[in-house]
N, C-alpha and C positions, 0 to 999 in steps of 0.2 A: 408319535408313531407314524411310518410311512408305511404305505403300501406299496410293495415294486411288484413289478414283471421282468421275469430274463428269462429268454428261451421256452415261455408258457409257461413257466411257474409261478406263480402268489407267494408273496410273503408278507407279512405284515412282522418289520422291523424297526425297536429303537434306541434310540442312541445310547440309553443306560443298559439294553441288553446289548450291545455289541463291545460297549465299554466293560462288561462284566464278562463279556464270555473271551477278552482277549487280556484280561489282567493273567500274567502270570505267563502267557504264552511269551515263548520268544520268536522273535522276529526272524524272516530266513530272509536275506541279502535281496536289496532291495536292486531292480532293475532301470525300467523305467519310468514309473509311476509310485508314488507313492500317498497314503495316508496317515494324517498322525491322529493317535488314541491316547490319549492322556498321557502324551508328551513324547510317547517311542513311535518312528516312522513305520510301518508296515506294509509290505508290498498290497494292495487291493484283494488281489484273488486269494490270497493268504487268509486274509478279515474276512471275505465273502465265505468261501466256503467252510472257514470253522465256524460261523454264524447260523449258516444254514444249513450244512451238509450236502450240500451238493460238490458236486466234482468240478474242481477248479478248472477241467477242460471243457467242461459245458458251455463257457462263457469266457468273453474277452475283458481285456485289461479297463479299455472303455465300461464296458457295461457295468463290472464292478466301481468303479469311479462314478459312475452316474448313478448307482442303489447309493454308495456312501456319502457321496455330498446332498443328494437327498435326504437322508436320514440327518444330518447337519456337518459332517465331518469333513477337514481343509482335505482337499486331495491336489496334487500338484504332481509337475513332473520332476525326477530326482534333478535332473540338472538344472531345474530352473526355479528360482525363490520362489516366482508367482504362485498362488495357488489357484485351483478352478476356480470357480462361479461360485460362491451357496444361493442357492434359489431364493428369490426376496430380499436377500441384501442392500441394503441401501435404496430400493427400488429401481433396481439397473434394469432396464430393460434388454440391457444384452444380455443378462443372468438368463433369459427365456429363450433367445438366437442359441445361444453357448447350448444349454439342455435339451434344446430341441437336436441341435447338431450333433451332442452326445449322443441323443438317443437314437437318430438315424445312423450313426457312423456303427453301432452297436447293432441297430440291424438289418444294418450291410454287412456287418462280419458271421450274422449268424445265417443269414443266405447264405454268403459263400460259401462257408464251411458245409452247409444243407448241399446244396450244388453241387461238391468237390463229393460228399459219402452217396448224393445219388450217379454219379458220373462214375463211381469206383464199381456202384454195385451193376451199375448195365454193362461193365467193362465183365465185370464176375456171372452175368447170368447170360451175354452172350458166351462167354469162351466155355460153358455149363453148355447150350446150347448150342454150340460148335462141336462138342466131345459126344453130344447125344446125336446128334446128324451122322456122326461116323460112326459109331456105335450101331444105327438103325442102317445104315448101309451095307455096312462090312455083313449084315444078317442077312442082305435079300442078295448078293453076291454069292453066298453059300449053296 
């Protein structure tokens, strides 16, 4: 059993409940990442969030890649035979650089993405407080 974090949530995930909960599901067209589950490729975010129920937009293609090769599962990119790291493997000490740098890269993208919905909303509550300045104007004009 792993325990991960994405985006502050907890989950305690493993590999025979993800293997059980995507028997049977079929797979939607793999992009650029993929996972194999007893034998059929699957895109990450596909696996992640019918595992967990969260919204496959909460979270990057990284992040799910770094919950499922934790949990023990080959994740690799479609184009490229390699597959990631599994953590402990062979005792590679890059298996540690590799997941650390997963897991930074994952949350860089959940800053950004943080960054981009607070930059939208002061974009939304100045132009709100732009219409309320003309609103409280147009009244002492009167």
């Amino acid at each position: 059993m792993a325990s991960v974090t994405v985006g502050g949530r907890g989950r305690d995930i493993t590999k025979e409940e993800v293997i059980r909960m995507m028997r049977g599901i079929k797979p939607e067209p793999i992009r650029e990442h993929l996972v194999e589950i007893a034998g059929t490729a699957y895109p990450p975010k596909q696996v992640l969030e019918t595992v967990t129920d969260w919204n496959r937009r909460s979270f990057t293609s990284l992040e799910a890649v770094r919950v499922l090769t934790r949990v023990g599962f080959v994740c690799r990119r479609a184009s490229e035979g390699q597959p990631f790291p599994v953590p402990g493997a062979n005792g590679n000490q890059a298996v540690g650089v590799e997941r650390r740098l997963s897991e930074l890269e994952a949350a860089l993208a959940v800053a950004q993405e943080a960054i981009a919905r607070l930059a939208n909303r002061v974009t939304t509550l100045e132009a709100a407080a732009g219409q309320l300045a003309l609103g409280l104007s147009d009244k002492r004009d009167r």
